[in-house]
N, CA, C and O atoms as a Tripos MOL2 file, in Angstrom:
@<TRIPOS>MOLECULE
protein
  312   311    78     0     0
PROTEIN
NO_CHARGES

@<TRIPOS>ATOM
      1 N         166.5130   83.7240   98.1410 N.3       1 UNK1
      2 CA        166.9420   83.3370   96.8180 C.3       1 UNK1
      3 C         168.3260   82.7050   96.9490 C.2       1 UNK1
      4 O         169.1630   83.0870   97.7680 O.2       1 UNK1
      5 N         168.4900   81.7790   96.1400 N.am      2 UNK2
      6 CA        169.4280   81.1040   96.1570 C.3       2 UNK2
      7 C         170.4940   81.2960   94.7600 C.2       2 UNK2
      8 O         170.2240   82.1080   93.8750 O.2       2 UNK2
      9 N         171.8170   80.3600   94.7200 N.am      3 UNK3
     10 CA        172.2100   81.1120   93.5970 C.3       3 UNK3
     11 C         172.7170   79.9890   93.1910 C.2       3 UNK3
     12 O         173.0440   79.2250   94.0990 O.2       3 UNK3
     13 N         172.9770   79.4610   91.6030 N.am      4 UNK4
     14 CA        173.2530   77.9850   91.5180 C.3       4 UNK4
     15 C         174.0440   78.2540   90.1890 C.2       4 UNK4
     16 O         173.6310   79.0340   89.3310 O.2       4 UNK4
     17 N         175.2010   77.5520   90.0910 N.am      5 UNK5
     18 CA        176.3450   77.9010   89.2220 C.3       5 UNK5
     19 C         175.5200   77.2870   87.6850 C.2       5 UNK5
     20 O         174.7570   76.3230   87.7440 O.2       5 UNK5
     21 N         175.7690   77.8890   86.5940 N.am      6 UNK6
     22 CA        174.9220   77.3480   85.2460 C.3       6 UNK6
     23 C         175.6680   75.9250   84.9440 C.2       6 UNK6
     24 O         175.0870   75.4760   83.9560 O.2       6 UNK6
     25 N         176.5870   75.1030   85.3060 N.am      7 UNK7
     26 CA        177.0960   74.3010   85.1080 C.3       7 UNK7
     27 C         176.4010   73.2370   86.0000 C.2       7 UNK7
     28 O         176.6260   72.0260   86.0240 O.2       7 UNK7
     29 N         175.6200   73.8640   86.6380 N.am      8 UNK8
     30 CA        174.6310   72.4000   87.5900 C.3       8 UNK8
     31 C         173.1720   72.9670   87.0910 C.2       8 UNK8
     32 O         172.3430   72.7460   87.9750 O.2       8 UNK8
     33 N         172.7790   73.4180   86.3150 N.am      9 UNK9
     34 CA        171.6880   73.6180   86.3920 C.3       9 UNK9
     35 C         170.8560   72.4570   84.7170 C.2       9 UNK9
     36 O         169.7660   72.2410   84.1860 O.2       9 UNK9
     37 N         172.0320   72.1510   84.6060 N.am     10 UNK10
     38 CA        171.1360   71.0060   83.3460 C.3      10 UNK10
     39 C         170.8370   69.5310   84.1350 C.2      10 UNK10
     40 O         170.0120   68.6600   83.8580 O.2      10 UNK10
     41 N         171.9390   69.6060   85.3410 N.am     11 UNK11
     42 CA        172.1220   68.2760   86.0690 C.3      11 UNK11
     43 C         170.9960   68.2410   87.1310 C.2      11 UNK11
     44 O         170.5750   67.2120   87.6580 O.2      11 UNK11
     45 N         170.5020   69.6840   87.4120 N.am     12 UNK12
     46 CA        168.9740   69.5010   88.6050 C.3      12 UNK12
     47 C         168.4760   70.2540   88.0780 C.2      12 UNK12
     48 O         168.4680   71.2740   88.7670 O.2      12 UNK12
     49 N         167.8150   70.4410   86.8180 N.am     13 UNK13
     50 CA        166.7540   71.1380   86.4510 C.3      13 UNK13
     51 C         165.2720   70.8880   87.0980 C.2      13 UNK13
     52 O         164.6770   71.8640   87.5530 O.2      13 UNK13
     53 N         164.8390   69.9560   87.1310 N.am     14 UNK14
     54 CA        163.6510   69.1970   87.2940 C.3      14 UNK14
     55 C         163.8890   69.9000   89.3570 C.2      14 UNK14
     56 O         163.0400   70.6670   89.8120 O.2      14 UNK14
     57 N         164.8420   69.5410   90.0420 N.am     15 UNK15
     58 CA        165.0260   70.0580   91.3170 C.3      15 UNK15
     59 C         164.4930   71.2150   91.0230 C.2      15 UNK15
     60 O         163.2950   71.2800   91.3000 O.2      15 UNK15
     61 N         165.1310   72.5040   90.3860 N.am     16 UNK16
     62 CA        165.4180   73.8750   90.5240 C.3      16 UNK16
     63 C         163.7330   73.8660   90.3100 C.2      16 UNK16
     64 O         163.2340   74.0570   91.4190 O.2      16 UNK16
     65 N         162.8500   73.7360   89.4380 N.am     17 UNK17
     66 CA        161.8890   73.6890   88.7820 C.3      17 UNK17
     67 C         160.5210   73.4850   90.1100 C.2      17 UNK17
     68 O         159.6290   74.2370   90.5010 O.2      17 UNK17
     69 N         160.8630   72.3560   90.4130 N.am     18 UNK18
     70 CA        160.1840   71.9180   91.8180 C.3      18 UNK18
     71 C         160.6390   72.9700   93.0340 C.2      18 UNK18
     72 O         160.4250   72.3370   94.0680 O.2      18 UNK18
     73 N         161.0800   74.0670   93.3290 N.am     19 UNK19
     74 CA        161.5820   74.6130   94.6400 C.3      19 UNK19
     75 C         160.8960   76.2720   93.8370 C.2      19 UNK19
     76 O         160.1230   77.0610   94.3800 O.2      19 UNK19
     77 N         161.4440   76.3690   92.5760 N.am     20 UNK20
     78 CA        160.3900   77.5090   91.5770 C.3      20 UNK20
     79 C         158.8110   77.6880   92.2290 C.2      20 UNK20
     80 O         158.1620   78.4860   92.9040 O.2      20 UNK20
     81 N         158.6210   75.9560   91.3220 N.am     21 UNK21
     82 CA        156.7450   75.9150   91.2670 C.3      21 UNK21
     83 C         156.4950   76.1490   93.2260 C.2      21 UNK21
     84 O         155.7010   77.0380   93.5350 O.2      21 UNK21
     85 N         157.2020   75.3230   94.4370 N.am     22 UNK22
     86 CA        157.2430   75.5700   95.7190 C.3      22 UNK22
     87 C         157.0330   77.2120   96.2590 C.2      22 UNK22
     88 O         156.4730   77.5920   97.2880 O.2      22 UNK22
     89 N         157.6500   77.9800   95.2470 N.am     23 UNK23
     90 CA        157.3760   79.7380   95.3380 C.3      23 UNK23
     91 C         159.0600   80.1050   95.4750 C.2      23 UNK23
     92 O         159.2720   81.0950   96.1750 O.2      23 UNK23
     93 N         159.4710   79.8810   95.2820 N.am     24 UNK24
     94 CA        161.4630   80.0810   95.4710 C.3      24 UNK24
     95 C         161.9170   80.7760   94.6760 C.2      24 UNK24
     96 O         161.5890   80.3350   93.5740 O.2      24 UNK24
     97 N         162.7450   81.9920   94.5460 N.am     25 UNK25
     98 CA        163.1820   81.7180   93.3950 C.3      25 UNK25
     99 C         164.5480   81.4500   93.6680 C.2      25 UNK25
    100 O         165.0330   81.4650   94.7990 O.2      25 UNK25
    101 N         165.4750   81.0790   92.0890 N.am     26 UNK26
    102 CA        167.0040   81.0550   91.6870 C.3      26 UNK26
    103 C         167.1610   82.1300   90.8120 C.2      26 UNK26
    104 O         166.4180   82.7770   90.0740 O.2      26 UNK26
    105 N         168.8610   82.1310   91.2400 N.am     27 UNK27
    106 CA        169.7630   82.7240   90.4800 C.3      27 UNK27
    107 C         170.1250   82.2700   89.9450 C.2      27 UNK27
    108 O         170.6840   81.6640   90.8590 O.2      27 UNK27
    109 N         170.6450   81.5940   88.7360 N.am     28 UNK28
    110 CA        171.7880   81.3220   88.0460 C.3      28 UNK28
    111 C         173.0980   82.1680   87.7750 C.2      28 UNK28
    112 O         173.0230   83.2880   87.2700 O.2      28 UNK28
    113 N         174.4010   81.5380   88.1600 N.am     29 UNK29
    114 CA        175.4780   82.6540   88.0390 C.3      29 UNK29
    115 C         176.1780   81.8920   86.8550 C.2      29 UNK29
    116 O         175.9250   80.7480   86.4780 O.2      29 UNK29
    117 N         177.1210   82.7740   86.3440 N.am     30 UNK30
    118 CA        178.7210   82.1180   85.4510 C.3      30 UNK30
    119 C         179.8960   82.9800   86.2310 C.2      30 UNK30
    120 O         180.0330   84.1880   86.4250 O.2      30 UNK30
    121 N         180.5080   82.0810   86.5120 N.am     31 UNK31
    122 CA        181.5070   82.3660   86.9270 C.3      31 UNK31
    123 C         181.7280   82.9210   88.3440 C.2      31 UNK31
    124 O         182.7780   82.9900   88.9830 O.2      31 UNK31
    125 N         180.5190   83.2890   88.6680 N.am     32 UNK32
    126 CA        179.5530   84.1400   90.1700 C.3      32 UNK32
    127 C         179.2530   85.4980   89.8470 C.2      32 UNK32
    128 O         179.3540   86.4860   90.5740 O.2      32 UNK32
    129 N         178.8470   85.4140   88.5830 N.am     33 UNK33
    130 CA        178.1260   86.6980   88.0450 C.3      33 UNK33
    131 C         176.4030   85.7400   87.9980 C.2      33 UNK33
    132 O         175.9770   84.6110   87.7540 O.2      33 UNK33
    133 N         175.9860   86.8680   88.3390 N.am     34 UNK34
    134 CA        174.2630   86.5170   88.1350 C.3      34 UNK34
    135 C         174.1260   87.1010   86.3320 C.2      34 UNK34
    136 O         174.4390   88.0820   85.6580 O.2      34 UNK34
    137 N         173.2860   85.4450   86.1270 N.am     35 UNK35
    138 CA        173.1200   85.8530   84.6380 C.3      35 UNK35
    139 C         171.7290   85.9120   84.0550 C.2      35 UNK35
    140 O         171.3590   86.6320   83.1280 O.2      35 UNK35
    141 N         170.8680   84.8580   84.8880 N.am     36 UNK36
    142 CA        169.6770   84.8280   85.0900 C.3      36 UNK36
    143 C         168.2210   84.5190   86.6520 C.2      36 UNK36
    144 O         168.5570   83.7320   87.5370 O.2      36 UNK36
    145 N         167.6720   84.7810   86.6930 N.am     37 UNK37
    146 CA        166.9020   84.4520   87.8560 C.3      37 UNK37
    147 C         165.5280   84.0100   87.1490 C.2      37 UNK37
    148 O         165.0070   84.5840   86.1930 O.2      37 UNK37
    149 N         165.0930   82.9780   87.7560 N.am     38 UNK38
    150 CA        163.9630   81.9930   87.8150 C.3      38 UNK38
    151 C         162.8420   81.8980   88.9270 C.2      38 UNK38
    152 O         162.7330   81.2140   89.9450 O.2      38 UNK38
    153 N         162.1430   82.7490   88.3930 N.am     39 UNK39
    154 CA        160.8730   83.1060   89.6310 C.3      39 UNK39
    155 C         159.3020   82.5710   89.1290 C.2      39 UNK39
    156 O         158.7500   82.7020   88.0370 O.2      39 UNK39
    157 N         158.8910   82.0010   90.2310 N.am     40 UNK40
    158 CA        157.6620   81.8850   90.1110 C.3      40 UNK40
    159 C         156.6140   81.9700   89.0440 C.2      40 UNK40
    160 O         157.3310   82.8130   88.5030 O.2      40 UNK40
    161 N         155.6830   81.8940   88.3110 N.am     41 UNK41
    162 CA        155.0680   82.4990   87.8510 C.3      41 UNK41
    163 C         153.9070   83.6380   88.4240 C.2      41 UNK41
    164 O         153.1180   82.9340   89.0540 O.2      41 UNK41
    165 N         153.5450   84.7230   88.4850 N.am     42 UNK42
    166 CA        153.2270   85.4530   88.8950 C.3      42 UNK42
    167 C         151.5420   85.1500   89.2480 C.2      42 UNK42
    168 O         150.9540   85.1740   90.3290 O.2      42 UNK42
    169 N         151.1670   84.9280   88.1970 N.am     43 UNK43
    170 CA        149.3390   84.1290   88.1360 C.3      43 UNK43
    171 C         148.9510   83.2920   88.6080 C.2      43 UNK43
    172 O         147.8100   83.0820   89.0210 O.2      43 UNK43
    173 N         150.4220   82.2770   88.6330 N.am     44 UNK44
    174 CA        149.9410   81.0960   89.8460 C.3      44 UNK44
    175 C         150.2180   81.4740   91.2920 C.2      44 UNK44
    176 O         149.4660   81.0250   92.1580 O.2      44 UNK44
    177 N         151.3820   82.3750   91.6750 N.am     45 UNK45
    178 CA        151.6950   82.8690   92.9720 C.3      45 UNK45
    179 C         150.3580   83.4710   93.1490 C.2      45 UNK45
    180 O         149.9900   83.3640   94.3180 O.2      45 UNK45
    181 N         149.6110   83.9960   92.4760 N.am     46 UNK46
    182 CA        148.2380   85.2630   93.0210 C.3      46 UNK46
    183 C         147.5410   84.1990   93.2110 C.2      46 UNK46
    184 O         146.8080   84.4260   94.1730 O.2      46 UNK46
    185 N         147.3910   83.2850   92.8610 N.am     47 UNK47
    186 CA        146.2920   82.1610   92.7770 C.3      47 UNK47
    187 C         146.1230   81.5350   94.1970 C.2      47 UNK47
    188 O         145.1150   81.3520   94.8790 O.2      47 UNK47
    189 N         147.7300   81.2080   94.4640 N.am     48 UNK48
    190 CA        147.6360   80.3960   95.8070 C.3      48 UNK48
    191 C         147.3030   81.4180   97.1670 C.2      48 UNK48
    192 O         146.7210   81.2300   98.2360 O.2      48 UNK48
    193 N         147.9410   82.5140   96.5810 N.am     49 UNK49
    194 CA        147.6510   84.0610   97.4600 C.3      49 UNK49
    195 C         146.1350   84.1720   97.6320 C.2      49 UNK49
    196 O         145.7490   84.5800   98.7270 O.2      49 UNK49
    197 N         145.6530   84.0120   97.1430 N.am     50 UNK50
    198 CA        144.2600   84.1290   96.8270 C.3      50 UNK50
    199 C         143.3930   83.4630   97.5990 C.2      50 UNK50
    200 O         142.5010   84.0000   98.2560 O.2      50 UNK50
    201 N         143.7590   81.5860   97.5160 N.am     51 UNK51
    202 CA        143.3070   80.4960   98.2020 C.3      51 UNK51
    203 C         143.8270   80.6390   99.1760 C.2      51 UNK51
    204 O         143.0820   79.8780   99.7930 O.2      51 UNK51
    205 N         144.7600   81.0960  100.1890 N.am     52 UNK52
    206 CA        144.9470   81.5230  101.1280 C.3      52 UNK52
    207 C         144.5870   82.6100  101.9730 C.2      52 UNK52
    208 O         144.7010   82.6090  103.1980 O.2      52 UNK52
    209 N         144.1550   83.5250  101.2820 N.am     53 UNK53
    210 CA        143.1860   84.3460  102.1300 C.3      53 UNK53
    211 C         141.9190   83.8330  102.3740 C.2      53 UNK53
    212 O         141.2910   83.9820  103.4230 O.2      53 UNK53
    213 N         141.4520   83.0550  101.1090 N.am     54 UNK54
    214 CA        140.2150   82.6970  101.5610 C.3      54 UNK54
    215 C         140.2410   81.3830  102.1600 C.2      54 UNK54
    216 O         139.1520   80.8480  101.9530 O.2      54 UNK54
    217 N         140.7350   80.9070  102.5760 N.am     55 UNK55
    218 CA        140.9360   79.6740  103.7130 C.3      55 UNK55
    219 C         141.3200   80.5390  105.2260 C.2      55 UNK55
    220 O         141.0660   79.9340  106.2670 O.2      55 UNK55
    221 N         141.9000   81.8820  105.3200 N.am     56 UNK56
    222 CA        141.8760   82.3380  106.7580 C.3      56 UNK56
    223 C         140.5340   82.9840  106.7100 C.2      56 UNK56
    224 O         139.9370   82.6710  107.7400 O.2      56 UNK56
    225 N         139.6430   83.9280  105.7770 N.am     57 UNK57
    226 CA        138.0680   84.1070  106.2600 C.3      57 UNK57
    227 C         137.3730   82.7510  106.3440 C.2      57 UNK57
    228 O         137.1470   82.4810  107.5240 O.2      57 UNK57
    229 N         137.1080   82.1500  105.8090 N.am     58 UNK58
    230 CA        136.5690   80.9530  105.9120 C.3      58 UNK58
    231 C         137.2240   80.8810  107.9260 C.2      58 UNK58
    232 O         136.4890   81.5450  108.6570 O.2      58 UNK58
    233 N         137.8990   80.4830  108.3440 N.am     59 UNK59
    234 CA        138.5970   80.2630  109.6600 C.3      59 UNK59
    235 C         138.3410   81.2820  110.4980 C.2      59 UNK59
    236 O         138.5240   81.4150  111.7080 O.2      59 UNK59
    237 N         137.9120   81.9460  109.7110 N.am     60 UNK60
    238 CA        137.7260   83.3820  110.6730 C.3      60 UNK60
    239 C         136.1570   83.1740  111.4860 C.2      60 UNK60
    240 O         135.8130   83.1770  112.6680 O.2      60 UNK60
    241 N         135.2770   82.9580  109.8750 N.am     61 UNK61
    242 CA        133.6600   82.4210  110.1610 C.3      61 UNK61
    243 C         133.7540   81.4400  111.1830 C.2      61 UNK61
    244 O         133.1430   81.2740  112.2380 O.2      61 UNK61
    245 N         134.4190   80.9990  110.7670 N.am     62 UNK62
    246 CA        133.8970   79.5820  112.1240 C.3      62 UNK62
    247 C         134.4810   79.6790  113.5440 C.2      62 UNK62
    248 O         134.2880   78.8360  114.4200 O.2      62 UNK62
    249 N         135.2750   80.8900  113.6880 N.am     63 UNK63
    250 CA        136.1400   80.7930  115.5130 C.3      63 UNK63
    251 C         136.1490   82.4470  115.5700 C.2      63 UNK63
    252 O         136.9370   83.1640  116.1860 O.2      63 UNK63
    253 N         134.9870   82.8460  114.7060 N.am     64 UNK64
    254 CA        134.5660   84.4590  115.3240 C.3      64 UNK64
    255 C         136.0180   85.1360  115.7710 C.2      64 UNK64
    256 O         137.1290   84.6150  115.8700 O.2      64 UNK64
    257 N         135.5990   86.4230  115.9870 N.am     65 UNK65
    258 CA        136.5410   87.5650  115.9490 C.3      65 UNK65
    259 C         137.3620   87.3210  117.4570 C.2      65 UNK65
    260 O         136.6910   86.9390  118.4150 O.2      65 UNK65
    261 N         138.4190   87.4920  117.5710 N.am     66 UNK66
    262 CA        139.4660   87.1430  118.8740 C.3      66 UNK66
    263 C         140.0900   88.5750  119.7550 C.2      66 UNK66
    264 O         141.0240   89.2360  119.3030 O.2      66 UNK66
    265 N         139.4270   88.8890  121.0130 N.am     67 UNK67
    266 CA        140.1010   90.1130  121.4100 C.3      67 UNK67
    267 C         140.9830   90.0790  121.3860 C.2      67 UNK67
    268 O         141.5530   89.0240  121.6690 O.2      67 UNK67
    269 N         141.9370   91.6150  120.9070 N.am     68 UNK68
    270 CA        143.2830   92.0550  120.8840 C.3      68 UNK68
    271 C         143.7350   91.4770  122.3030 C.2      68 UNK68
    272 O         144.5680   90.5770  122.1930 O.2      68 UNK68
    273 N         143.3680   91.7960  123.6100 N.am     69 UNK69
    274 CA        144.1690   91.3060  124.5100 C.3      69 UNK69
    275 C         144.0610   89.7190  124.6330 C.2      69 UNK69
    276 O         144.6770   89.2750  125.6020 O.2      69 UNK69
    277 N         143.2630   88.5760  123.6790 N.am     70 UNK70
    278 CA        143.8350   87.7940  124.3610 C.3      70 UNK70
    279 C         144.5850   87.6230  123.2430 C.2      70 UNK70
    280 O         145.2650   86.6730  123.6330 O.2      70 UNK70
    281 N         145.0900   87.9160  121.7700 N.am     71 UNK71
    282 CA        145.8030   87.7630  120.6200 C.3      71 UNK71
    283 C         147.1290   87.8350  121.6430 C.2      71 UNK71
    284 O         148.0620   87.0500  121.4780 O.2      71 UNK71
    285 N         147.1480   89.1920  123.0930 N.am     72 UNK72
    286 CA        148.8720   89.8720  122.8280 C.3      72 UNK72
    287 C         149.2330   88.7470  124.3240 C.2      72 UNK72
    288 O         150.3520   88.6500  124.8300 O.2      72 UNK72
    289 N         148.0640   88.0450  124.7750 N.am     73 UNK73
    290 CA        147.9570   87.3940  125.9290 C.3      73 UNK73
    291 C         148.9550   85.5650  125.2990 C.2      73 UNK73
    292 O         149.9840   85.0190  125.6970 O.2      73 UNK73
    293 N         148.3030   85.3410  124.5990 N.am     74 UNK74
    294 CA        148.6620   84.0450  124.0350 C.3      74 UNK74
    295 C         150.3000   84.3740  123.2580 C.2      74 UNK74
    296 O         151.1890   83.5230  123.2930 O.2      74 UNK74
    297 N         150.5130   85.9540  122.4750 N.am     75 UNK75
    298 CA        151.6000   85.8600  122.1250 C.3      75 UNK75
    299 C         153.1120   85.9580  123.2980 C.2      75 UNK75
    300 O         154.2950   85.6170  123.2740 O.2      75 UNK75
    301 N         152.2010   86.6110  124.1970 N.am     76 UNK76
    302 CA        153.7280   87.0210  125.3550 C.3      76 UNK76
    303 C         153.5840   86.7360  126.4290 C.2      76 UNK76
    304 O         154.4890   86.9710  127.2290 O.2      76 UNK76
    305 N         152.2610   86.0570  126.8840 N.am     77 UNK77
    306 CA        151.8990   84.8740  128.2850 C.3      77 UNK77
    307 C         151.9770   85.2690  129.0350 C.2      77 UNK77
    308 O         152.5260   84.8300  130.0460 O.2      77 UNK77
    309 N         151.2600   86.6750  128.8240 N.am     78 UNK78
    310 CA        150.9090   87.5100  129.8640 C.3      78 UNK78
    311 C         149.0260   87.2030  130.7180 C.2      78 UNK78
    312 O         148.6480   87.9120  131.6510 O.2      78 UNK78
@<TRIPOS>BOND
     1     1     2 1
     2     2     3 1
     3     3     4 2
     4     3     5 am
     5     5     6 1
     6     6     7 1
     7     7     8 2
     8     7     9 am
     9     9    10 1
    10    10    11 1
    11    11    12 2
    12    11    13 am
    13    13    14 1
    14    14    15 1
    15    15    16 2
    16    15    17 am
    17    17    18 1
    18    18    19 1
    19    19    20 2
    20    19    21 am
    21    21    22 1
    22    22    23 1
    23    23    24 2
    24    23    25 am
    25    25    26 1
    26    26    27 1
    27    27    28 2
    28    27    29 am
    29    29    30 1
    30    30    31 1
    31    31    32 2
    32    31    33 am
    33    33    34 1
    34    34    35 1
    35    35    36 2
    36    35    37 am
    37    37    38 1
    38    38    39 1
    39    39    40 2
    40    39    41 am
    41    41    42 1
    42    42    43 1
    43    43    44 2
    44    43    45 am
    45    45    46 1
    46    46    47 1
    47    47    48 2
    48    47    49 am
    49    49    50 1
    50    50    51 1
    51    51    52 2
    52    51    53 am
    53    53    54 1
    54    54    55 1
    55    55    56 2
    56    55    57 am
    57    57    58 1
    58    58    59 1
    59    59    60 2
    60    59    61 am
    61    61    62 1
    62    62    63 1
    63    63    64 2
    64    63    65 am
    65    65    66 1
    66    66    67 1
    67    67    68 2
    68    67    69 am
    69    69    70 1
    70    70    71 1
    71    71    72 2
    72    71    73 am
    73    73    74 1
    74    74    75 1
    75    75    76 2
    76    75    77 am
    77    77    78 1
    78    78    79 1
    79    79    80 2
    80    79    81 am
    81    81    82 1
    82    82    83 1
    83    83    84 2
    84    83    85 am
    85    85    86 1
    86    86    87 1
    87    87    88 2
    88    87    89 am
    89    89    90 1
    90    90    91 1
    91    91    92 2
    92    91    93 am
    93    93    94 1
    94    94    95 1
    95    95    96 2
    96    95    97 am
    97    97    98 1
    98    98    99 1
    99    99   100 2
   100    99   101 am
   101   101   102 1
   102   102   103 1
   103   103   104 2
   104   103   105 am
   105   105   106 1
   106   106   107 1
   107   107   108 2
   108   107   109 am
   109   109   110 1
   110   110   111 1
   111   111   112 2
   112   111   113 am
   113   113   114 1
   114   114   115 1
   115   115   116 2
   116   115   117 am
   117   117   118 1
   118   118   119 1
   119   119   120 2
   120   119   121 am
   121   121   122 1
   122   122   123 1
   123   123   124 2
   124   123   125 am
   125   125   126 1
   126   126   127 1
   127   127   128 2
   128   127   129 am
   129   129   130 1
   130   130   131 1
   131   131   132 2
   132   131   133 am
   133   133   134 1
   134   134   135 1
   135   135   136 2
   136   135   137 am
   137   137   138 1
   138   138   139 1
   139   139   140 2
   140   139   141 am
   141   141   142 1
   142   142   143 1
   143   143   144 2
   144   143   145 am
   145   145   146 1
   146   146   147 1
   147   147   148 2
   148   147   149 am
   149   149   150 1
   150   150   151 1
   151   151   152 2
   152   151   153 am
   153   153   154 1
   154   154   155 1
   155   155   156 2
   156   155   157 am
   157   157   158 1
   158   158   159 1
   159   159   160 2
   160   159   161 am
   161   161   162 1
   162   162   163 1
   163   163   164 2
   164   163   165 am
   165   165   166 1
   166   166   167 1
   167   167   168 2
   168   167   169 am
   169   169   170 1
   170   170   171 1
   171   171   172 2
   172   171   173 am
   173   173   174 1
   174   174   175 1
   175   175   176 2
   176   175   177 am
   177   177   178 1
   178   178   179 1
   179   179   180 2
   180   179   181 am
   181   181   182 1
   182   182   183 1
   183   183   184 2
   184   183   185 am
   185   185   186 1
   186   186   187 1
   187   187   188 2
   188   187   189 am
   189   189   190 1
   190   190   191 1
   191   191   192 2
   192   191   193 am
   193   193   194 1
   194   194   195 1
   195   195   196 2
   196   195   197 am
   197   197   198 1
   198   198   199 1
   199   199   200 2
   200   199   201 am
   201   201   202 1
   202   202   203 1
   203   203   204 2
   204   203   205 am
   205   205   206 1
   206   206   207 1
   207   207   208 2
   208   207   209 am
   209   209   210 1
   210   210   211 1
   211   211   212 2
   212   211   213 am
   213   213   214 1
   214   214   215 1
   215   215   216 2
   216   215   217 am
   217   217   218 1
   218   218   219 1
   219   219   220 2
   220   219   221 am
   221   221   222 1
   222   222   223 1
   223   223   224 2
   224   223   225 am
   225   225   226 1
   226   226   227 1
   227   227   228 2
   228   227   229 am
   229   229   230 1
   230   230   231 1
   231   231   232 2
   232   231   233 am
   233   233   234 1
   234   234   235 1
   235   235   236 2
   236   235   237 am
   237   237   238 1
   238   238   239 1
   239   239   240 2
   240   239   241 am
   241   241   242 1
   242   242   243 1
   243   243   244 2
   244   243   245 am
   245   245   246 1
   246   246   247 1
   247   247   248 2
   248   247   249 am
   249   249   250 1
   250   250   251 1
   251   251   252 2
   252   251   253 am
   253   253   254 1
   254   254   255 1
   255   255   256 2
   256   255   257 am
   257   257   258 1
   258   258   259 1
   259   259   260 2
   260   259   261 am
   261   261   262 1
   262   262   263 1
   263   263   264 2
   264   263   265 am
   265   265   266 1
   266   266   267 1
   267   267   268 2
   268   267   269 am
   269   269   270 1
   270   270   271 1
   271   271   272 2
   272   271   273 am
   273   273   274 1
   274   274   275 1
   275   275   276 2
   276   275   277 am
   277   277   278 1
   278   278   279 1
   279   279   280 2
   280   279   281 am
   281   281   282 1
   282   282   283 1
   283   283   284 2
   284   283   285 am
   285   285   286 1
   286   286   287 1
   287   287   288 2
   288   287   289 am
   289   289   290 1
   290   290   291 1
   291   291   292 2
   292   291   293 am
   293   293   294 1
   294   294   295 1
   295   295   296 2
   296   295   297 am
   297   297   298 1
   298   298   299 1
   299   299   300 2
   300   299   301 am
   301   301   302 1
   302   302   303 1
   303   303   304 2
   304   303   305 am
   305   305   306 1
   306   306   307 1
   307   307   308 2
   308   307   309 am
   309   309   310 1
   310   310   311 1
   311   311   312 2
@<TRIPOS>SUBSTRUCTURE
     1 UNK1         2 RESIDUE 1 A UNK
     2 UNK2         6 RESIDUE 1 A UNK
     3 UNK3        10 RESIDUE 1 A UNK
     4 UNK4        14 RESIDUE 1 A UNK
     5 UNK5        18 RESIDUE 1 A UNK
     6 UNK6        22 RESIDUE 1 A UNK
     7 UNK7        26 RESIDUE 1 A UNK
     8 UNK8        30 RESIDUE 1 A UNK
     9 UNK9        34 RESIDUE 1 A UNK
    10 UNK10       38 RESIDUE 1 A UNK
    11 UNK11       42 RESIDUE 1 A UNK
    12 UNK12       46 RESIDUE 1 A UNK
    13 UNK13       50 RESIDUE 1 A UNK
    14 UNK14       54 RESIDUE 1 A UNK
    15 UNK15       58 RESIDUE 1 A UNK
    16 UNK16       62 RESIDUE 1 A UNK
    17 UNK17       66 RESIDUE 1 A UNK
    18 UNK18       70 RESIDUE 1 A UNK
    19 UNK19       74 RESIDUE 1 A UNK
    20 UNK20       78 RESIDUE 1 A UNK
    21 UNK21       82 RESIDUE 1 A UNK
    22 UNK22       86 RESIDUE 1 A UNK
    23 UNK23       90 RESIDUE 1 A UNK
    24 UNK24       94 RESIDUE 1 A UNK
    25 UNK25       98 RESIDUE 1 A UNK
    26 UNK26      102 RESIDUE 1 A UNK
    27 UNK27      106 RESIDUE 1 A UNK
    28 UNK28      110 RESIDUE 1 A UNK
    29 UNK29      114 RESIDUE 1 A UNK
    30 UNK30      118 RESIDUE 1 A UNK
    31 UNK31      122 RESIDUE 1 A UNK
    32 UNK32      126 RESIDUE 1 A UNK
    33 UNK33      130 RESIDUE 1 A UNK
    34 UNK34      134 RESIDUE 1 A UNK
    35 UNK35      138 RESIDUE 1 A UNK
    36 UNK36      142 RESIDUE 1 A UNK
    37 UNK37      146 RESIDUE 1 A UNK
    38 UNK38      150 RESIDUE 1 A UNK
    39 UNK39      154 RESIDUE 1 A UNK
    40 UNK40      158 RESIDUE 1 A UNK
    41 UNK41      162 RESIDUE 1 A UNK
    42 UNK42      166 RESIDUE 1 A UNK
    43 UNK43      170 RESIDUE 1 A UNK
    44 UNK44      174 RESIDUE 1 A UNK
    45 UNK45      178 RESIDUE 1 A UNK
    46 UNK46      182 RESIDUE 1 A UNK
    47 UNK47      186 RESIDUE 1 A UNK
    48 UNK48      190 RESIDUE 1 A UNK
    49 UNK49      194 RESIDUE 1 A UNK
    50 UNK50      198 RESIDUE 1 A UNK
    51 UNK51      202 RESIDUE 1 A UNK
    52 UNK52      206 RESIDUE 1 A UNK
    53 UNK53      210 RESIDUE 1 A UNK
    54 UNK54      214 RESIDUE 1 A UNK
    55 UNK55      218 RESIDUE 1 A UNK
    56 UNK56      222 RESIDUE 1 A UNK
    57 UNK57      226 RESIDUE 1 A UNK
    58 UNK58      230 RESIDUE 1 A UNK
    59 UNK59      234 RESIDUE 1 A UNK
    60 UNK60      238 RESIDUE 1 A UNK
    61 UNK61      242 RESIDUE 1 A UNK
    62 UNK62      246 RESIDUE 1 A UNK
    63 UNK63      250 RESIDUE 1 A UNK
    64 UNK64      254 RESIDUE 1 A UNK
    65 UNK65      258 RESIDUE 1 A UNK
    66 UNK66      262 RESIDUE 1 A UNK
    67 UNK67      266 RESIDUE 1 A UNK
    68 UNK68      270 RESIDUE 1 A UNK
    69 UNK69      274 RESIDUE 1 A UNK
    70 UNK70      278 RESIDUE 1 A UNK
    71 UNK71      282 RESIDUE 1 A UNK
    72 UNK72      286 RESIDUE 1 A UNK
    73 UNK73      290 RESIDUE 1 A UNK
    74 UNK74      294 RESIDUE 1 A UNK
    75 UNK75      298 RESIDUE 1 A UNK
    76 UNK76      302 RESIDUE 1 A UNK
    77 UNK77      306 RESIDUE 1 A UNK
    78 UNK78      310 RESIDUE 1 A UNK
């Protein structure tokens, strides 16, 4: 999370908005007090959560189940 002074936030709204909908969230501060935070929407985050699991089973079906040793083989090149 990031934190963005309220005095720039009328000047990159449309930015802040785009890095939001991206899954991000902001802070808004005054003065460097946090006054508000800007998160995601929750229904669309589950949504893409969602399409993402089912794009790794889908991946799963097609390149079958992977033994643990060669998962720890490929991670540490052993």
């Amino acid at each position: 999370m990031r934190d963005i002074p309220a005095s720039d936030v009328r000047t990159r709204l449309f930015q802040i908005l785009n890095e939001v909908e991206r899954g991000e969230s902001v802070r808004v501060t005054r003065h460097g007090r946090p006054v508000v935070r800007i998160v995601p929407e929750a229904q669309r985050r589950q949504a893409e959560v969602d399409r993402a699991i089912e794009s790794m089973k889908e991946l799963r079906k097609r390149t079958g189940k992977i033994p643990l040793e060669q998962l720890l083989s490929a991670r540490y090149g052993s």
